[in-house]
N, C-alpha and C positions, 0 to 999 in steps of 0.2 A: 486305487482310487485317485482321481484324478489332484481332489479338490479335499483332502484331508482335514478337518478342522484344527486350526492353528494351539487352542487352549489346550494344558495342560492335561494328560490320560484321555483326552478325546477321542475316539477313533470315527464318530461321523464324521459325514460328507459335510463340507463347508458350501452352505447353500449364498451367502452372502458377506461380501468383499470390508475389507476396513476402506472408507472413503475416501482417506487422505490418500494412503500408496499403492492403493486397489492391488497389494499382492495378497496379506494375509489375508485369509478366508473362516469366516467362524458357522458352524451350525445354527446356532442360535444368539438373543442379544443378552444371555445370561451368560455363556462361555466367551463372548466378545469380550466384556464387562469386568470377569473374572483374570481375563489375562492380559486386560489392558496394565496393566502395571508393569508387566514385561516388555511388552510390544510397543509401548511410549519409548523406551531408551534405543530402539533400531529403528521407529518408524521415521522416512525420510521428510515427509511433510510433520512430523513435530520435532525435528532437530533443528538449532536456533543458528541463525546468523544474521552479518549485520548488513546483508545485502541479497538479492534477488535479482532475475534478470527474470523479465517478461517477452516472450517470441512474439512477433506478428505473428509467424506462421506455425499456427499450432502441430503442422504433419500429423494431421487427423483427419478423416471425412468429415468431421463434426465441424457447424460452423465456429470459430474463434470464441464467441461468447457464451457455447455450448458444450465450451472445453479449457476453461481458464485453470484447471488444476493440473495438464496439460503442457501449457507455456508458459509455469513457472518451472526456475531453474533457480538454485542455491548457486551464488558468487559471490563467498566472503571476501571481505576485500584485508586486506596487510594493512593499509592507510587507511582509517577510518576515521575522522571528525574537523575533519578541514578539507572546504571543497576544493581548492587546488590540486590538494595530494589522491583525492577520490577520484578525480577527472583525470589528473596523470596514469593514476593505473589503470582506469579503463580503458583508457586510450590505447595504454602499451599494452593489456592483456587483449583485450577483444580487434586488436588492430582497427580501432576508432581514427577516424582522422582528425577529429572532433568532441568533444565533451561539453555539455552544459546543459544548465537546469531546462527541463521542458514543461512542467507544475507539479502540485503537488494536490493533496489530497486528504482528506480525513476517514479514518477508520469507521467501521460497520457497527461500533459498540459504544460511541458517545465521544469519546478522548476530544480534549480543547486543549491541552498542555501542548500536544505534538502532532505530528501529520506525516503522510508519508511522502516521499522526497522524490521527486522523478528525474533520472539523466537521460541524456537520448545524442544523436546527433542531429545536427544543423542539416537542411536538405536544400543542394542544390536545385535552380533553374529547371538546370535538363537532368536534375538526377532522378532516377525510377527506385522509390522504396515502398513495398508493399504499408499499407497505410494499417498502425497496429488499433483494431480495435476495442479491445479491452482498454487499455493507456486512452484512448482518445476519450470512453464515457466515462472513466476515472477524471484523470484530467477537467473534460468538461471542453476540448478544442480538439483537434485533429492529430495525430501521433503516428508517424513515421517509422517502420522498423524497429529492431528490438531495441528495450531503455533497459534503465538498471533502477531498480525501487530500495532504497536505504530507509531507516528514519529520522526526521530532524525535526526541528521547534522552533520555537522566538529564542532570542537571547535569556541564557538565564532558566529556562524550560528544562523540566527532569525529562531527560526524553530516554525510552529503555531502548538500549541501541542495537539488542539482538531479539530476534524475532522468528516466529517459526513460518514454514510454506501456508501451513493449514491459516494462520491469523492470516496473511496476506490475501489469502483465496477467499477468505471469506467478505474481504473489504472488496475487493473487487468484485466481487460477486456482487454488493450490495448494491453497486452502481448501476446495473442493470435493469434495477426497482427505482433508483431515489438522482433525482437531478443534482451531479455536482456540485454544480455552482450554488443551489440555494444550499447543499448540506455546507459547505465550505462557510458560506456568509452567516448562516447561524452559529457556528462552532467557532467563528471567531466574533459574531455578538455578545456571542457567552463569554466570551474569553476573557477579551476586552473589561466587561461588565462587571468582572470578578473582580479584574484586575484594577481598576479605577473607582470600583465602588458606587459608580453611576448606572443611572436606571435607562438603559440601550434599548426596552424594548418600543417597536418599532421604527428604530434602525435596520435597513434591510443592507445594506454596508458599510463597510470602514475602512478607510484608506487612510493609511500611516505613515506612509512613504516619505511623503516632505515637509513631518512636522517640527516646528521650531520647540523645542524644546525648554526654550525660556519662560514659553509663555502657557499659563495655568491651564493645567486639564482642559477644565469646561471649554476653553477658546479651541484647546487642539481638537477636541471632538466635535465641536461644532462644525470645526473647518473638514474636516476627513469624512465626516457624514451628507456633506453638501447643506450643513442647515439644519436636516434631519433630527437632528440630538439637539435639545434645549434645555437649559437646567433651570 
């Protein structure tokens, strides 16, 4: 038999795949279910790490966003929580000539604490790199060749720093349904709004970047809203 069922004393045919590593094969979604307790501790997309690499090219016939479980690839990194020492390994493992942030992104299940973190490199002029696009509708801008997706947060943010293929697939995934940039702007209206205690709705952004620090809340979100936030 080709396609033996994976669960325990099974001896039917496995008519359907586990999603994540499409190797185990179960008959039914009662013998899936039954030995999923087993097959979480080998299965490739739910073993955790604190890094991932995304392909442009997915080497599938299928097109890129019809195969994102595909051009994910697990790359724990040695250095993880300081972007200098994160960009230096990428550099020297992937022979990058180049490192740095290219954006980031918000998960497929609510999360405001943390987002996922995108590296890539810099593209020359005349440089020819297949344009990745999964990272590009994640992102919400145009993405260049394989990146590497960690997780990070604001200062101070519980950010859980290891993760599985399957969580990642499914946020990207999500971006295929839902525009970036407005999930981005909401999830840190919320954020924001928590965190200050002020009433953000109908704030459609916030920009933090060059706020003075000295001067009271209400004025700093005035000023990063364009106006928008009034108390």
């Amino acid at each position: 038999m080709a396609n033996q069922c994976a669960a325990d004393s099974c001896s039917n045919e496995g008519k359907s795949r586990c999603a994540g590593c499409k190797e185990a094969s179960y008959c039914s979604k009662a013998c899936q279910v039954s030995h999923f307790p087993t097959h979480k501790t080998t299965c490739p997309a739910l073993q955790k790490y604190n890094c991932f690499l995304l392909h442009a090219d997915p080497q599938t016939s299928a097109s890129p966003l019809n195969s994102i479980n595909e051009q994910v690839e697990p790359f724990h990194l040695q250095h993880y929580g300081t972007e200098i020492e994160e960009m230096k390994e990428l550099k020297s493992r992937l022979g990058w000539t180049s490192a740095t942030e290219m954006g980031k992104f918000y998960d497929h299940a609510g999360a405001e604490t943390w987002y996922y973190f995108v590296y890539g490199q810099l593209r020359g002029k005349k440089e020819k790199k297949a344009q990745n696009e999964v990272a590009s509708r994640a992102c919400g801008r145009p993405q260049y060749g394989d990146v590497a997706i960690i997780r990070s947060g604001p200062a101070g943010s519980d950010t859980p720093e290891t993760f599985t293929k399957n969580a990642l697939v499914k946020a990207l995934e999500f971006y295929k349904t839902y525009e970036s940039s407005v999930i981005f702007a909401e999830r840190e209206r919320n954020r924001m709004g928590k965190t200050t205690g002020l009433d953000l709705s109908g704030v459609t952004s916030i920009d933090a970047t060059n706020w003075d620090f000295s001067r009271p809340i209400e004025e700093r979100m005035a000023q990063s809203t364009n106006g928008k936030w009034r108390p």
